[in-house]
N, C-alpha and C positions, 0 to 999 in steps of 0.2 A: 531398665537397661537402655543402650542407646546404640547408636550404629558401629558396625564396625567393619574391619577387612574381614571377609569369608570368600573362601573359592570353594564350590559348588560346583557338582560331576553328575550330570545326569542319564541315569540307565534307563534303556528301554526292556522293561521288564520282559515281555515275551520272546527277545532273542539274548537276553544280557549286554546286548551291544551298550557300551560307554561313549557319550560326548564328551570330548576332550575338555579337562577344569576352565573353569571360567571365576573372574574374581569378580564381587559383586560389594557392595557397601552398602550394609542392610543392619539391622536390630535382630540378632539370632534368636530372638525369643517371640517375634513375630509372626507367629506362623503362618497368617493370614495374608503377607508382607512375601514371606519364602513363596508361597503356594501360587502368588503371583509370578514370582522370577520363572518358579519349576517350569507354569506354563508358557511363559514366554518363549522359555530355551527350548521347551519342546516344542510350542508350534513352529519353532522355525525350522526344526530340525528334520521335525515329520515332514512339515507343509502340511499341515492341519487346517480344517477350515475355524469358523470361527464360534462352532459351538463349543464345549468342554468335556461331550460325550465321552471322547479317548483318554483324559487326563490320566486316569486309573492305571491305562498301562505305563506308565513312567514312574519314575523318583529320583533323589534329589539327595546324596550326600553332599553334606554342608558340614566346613572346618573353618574353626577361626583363625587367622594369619595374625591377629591381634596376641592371641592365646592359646598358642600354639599346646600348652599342657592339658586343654578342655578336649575331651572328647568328642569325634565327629558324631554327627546323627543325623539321620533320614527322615525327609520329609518326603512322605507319599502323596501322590495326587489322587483325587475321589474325583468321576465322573459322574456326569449327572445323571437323572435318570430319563432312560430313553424312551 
């Protein structure tokens, strides 16, 4: 697969609160590629420091603007362990 338009809406799990979509130009099958964006959006969001202990509590609906017919799907964050 290769890049494409996806906008991307990141919840913070433990209140449901939503960060307003954000369009990003990524490979929707890289997960390892999404789980970077996820944390990005969220440390800025939180003001997180710079470990990934928190990741966990967030996620990351991801829709392709390319292909608008393909199903969204969640990529979750895994924190590390503390």
């Amino acid at each position: 697969m290769s890049a494409e338009n996806l906008e991307v809406k990141v919840r913070w799990r433990e209140t449901g609160q939503r960060k307003e979509p954000v369009r990003i130009h990524a490979d929707p099958e890289d997960l390892p590629g999404l789980t970077r964006h996820l944390e990005t959006i969220a440390r800025a969001w939180g003001n997180h420091d710079a470990s990934t202990r928190w990741l966990g509590e967030y996620e990351m609906e991801v829709r392709s603007l390319d292909r608008p017919w393909i199903d969204a799907f969640t990529v979750s964050g895994v924190s590390e362990d503390a």
